[in-house]
N, CA and C atoms as a LAMMPS dump frame, in Angstrom:
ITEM: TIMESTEP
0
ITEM: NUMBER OF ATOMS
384
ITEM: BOX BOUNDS ff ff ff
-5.0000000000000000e+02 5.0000000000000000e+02
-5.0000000000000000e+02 5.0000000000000000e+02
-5.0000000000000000e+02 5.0000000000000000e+02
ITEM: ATOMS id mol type element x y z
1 1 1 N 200.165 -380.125 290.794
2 1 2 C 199.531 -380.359 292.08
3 1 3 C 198.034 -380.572 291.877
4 2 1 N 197.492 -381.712 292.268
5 2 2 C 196.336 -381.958 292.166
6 2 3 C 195.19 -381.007 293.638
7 3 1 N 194.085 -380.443 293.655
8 3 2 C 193.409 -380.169 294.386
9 3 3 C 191.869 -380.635 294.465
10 4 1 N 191.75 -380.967 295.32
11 4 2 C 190.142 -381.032 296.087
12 4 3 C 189.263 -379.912 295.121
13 5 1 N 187.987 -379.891 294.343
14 5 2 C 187.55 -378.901 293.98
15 5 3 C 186.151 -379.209 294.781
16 6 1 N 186.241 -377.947 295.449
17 6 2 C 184.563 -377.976 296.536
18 6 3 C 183.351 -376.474 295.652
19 7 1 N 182.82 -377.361 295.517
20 7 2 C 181.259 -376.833 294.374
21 7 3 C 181.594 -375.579 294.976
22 8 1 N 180.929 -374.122 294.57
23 8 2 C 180.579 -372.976 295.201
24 8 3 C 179.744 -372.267 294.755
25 9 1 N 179.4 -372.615 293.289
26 9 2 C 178.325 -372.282 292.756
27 9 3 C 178.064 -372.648 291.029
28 10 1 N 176.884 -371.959 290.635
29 10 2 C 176.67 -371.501 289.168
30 10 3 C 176.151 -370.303 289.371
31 11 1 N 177.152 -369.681 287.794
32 11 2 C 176.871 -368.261 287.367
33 11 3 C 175.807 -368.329 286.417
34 12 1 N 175.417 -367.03 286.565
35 12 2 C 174.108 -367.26 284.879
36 12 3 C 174.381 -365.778 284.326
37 13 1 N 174.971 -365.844 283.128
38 13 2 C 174.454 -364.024 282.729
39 13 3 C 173.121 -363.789 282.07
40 14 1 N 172.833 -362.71 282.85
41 14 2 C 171.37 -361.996 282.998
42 14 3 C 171.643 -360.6 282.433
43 15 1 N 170.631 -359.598 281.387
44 15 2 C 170.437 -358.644 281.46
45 15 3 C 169.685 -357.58 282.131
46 16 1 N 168.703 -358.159 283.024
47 16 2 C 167.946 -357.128 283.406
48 16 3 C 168.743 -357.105 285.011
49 17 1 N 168.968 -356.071 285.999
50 17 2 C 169.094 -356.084 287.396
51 17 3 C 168.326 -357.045 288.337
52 18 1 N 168.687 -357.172 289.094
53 18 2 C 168.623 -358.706 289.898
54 18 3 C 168.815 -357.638 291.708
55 19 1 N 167.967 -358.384 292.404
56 19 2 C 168.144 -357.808 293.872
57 19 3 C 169.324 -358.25 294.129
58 20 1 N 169.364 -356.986 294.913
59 20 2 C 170.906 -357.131 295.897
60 20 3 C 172.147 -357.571 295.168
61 21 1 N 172.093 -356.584 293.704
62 21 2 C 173.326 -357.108 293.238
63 21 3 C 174.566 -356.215 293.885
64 22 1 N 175.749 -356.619 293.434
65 22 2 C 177.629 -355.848 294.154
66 22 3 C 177.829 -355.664 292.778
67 23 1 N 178.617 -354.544 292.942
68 23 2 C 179.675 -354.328 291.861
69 23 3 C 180.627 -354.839 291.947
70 24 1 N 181.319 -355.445 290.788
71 24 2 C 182.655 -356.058 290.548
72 24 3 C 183.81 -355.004 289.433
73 25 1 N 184.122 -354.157 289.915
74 25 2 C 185.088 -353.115 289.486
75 25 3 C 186.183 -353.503 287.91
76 26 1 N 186.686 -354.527 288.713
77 26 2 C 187.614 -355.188 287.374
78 26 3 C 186.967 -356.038 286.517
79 27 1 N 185.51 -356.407 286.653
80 27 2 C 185.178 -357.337 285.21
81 27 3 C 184.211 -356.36 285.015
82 28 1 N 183.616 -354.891 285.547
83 28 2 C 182.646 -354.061 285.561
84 28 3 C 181.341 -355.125 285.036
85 29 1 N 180.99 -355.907 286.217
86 29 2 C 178.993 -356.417 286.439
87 29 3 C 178.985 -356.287 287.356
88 30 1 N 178.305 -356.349 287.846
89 30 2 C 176.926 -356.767 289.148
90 30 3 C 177.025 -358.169 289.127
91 31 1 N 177.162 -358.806 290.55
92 31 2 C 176.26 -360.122 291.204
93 31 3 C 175.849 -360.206 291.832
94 32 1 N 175.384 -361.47 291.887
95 32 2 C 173.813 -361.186 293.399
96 32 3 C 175.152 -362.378 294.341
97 33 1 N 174.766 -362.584 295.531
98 33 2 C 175.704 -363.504 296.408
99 33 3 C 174.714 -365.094 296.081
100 34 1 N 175.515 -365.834 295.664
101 34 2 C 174.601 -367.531 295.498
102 34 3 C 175.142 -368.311 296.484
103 35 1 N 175.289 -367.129 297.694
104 35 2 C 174.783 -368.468 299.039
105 35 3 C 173.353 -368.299 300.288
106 36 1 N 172.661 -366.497 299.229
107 36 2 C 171.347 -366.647 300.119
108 36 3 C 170.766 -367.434 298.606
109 37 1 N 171.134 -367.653 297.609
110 37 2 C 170.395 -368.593 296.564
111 37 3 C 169.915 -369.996 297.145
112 38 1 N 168.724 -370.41 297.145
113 38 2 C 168.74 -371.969 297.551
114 38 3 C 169.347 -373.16 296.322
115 39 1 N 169.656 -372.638 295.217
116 39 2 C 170.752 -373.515 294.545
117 39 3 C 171.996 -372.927 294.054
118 40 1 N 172.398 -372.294 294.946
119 40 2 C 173.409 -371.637 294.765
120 40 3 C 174.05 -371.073 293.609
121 41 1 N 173.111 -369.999 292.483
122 41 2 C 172.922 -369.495 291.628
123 41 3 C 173.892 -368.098 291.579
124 42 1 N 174.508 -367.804 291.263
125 42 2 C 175.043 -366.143 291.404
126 42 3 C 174.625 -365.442 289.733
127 43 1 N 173.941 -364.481 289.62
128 43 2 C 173.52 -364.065 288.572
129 43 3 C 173.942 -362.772 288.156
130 44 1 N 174.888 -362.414 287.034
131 44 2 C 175.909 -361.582 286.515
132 44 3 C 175.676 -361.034 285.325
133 45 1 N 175.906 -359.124 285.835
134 45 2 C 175.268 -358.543 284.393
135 45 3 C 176.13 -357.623 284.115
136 46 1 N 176.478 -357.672 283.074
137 46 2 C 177.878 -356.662 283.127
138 46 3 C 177.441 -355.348 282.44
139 47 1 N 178.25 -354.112 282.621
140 47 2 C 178.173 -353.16 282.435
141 47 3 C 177.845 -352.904 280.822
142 48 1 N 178.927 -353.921 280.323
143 48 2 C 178.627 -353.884 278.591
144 48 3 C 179.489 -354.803 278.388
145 49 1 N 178.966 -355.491 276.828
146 49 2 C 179.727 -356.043 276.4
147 49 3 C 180.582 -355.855 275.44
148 50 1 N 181.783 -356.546 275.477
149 50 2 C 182.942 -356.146 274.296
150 50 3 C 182.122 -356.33 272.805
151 51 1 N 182.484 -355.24 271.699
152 51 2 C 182.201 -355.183 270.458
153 51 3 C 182.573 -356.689 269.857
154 52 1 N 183.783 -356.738 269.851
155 52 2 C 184.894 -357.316 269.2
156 52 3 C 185.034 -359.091 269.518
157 53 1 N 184.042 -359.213 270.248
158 53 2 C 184.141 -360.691 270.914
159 53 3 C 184.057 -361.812 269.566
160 54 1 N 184.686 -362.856 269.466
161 54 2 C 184.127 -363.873 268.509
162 54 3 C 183.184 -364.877 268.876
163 55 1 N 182.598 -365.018 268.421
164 55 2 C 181.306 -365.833 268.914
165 55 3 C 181.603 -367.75 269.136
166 56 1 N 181.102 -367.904 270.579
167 56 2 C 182.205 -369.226 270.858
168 56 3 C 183.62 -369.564 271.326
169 57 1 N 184.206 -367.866 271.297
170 57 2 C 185.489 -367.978 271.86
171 57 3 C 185.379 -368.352 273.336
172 58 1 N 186.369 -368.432 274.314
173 58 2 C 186.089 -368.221 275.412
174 58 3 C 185.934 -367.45 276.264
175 59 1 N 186.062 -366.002 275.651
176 59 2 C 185.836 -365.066 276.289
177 59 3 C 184.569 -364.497 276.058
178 60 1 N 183.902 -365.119 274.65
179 60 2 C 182.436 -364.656 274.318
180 60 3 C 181.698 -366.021 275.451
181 61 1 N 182.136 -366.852 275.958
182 61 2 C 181.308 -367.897 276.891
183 61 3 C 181.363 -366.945 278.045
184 62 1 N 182.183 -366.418 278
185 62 2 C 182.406 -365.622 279.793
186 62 3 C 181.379 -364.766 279.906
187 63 1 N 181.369 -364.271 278.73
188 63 2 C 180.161 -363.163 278.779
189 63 3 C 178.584 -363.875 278.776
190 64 1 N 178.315 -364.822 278
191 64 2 C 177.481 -365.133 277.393
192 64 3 C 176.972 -366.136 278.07
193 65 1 N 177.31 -367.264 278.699
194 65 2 C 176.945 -368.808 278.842
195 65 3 C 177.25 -369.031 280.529
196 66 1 N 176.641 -369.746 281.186
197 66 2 C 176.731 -370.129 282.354
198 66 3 C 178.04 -370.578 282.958
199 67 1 N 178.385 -370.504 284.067
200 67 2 C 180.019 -371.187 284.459
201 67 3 C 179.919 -371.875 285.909
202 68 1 N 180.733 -372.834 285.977
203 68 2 C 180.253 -373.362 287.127
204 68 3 C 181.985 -373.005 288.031
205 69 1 N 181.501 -373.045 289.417
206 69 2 C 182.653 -372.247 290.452
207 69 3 C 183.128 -373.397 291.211
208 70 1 N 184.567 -373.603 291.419
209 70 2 C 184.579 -374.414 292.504
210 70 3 C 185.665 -373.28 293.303
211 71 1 N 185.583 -373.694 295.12
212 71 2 C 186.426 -373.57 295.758
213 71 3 C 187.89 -374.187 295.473
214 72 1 N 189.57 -373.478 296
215 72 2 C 190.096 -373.921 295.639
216 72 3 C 191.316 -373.484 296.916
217 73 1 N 192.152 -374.318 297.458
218 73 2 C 192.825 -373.794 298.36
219 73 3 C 193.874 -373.025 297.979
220 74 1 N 194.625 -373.282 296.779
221 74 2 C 195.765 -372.615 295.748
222 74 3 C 195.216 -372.112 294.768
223 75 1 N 195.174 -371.016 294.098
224 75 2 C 194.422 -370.371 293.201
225 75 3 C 196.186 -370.581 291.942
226 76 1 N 197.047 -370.335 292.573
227 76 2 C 198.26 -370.596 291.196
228 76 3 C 198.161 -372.084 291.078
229 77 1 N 198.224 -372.531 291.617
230 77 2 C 198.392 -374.347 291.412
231 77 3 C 197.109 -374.82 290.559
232 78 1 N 196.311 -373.943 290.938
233 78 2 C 194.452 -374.62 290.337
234 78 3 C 194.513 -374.42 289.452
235 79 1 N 195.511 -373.157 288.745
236 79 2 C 195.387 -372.711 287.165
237 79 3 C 196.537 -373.2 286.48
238 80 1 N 197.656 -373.708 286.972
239 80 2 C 198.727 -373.823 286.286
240 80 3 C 198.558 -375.44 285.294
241 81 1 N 198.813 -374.892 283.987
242 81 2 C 198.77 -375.771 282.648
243 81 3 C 197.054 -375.583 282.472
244 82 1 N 196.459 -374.557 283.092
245 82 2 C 195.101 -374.303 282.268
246 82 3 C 194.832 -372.889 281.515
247 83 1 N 193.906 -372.943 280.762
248 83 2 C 193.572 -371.733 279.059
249 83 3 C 193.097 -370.792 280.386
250 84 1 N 193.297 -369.875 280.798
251 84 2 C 193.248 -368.28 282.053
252 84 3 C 192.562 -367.832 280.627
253 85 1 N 191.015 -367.278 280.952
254 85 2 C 190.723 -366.667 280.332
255 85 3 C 189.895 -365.213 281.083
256 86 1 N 190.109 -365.211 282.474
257 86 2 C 190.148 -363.479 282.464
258 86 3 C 190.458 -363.837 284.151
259 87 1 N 191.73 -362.663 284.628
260 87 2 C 192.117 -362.773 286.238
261 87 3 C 193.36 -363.541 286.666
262 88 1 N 194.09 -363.624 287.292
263 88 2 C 193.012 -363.463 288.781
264 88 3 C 192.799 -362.318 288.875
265 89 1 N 192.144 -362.108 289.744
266 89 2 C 191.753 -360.42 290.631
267 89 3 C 190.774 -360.884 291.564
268 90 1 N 191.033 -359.873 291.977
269 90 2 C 190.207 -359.73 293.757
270 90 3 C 188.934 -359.062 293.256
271 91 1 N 187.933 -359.9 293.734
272 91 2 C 186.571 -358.955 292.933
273 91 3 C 186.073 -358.34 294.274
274 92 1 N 186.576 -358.546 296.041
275 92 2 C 186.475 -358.213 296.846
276 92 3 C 187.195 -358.48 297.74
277 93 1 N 186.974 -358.162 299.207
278 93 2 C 187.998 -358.692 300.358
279 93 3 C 188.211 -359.879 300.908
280 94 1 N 186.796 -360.528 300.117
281 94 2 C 187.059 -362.195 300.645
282 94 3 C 188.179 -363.268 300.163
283 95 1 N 188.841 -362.981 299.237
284 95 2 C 189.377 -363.48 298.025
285 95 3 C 189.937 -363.079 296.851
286 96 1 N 190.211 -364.025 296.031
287 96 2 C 190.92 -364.147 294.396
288 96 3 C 190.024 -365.158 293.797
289 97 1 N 189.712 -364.732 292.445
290 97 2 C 189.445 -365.176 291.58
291 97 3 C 189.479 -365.1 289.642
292 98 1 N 189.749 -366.551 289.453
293 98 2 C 189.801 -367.029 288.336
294 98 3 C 189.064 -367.208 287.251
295 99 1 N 188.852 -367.362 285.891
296 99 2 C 188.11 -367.856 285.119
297 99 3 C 188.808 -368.529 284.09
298 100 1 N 189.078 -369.944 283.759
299 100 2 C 189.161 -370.515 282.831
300 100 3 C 188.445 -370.897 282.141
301 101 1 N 189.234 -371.516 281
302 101 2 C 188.38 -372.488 279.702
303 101 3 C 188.499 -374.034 279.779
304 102 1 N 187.927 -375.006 280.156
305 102 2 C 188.241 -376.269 280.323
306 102 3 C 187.405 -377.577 279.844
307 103 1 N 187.63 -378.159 279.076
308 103 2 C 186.319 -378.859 278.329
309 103 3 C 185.672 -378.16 277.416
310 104 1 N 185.316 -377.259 276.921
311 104 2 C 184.984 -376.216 276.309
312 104 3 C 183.827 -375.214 277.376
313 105 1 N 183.998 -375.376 278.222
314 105 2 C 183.229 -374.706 279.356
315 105 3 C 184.314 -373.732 280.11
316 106 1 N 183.357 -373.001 280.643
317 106 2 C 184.238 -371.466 281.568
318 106 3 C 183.971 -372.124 282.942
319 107 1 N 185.228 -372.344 283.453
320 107 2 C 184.98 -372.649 285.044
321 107 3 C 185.962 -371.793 285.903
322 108 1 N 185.094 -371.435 287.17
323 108 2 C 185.426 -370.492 287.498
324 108 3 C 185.932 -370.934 289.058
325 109 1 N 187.324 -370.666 289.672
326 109 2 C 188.273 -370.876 290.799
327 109 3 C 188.339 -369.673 291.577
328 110 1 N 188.07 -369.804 292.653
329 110 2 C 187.971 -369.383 293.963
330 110 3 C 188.624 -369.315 294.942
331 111 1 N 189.683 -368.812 295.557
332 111 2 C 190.099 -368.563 296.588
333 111 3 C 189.935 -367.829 297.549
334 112 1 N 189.196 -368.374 298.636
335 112 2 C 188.833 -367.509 300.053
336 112 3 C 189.417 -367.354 300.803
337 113 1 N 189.936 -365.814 301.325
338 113 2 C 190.383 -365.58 302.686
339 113 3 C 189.675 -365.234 303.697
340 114 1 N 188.105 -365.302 303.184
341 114 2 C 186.911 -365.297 304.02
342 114 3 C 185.915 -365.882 303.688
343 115 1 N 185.611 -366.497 304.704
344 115 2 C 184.623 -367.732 304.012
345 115 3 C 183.197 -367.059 304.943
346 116 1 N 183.386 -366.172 305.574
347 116 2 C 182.008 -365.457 306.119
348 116 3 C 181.284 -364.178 305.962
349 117 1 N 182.122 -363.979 305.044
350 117 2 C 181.637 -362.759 303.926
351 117 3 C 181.558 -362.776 302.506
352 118 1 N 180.427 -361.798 301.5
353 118 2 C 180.258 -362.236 300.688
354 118 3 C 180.073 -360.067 300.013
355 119 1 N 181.413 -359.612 299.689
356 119 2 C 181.64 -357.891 299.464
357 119 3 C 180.861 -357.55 300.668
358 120 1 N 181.444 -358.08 301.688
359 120 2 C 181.523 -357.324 302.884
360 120 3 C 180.17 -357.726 303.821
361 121 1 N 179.418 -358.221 302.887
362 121 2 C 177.695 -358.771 304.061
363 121 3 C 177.839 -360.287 304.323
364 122 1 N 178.012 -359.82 306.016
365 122 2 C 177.897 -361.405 306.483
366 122 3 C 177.125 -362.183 306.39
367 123 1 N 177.823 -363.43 305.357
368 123 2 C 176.678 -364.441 305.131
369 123 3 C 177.508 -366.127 304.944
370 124 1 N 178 -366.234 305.903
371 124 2 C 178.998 -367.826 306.692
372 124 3 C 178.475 -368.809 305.236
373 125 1 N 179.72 -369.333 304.895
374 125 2 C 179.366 -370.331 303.923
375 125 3 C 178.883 -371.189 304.425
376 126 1 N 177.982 -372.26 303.87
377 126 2 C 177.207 -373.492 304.329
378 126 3 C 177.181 -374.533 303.343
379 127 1 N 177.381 -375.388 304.016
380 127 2 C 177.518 -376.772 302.509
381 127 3 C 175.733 -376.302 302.039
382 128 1 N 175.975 -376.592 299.949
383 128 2 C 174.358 -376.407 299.599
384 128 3 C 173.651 -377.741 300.261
């Protein structure tokens, strides 16, 4: 099944704390929301990183390297015949989300069941 992919953001991992970051329980970081971003930036610092990572894998990009997000209306259909490299899971009440490997880049799928919240602070999506 082919889908529509609608932009939603870029991630950046950051080490130092960032305003107004959320906790994300199941990937244990912090993000900030990249829709008060004016380029719709979400910036992600995780609790720690794995020892054991190989450098260049795709799970050392997840940690390490920027990812770009699209919206997605089917979150199984968006991933099916793609490299799942961490999720789905609910990182809150708005949704499910994904992270693959695709091109040699981490792109990251989105499914909203609220498109006017962002871990609970109302903030209405808006085309960037």
């Amino acid at each position: 099944m082919t889908q529509e992919l609608q932009f939603d953001h870029i991630g950046l991992p950051v080490d130092s704390p960032q305003a107004e970051e959320f906790w994300v329980p199941d990937s244990e970081c912090w993000v900030t929301n990249p829709r008060t971003h004016p380029q719709r930036i979400e910036y992600l610092r995780f609790k720690s990183k794995p020892d054991d990572l190989v450098p260049g894998s795709p799970l050392w990009k997840l940690w390490n390297m920027p990812h770009v997000a699209y919206r997605v209306d089917d979150l199984e259909a968006a991933i099916e015949g793609e490299e799942v490299v961490y999720g789905p899971f609910e990182p809150s009440d708005f949704g499910r989300v994904v992270f693959i490997h695709q091109h040699g880049l981490i792109v990251e799928f989105l499914e909203y069941t609220d498109l006017n919240t962002w871990f609970g602070v109302e903030t209405p999506w808006e085309p960037a």
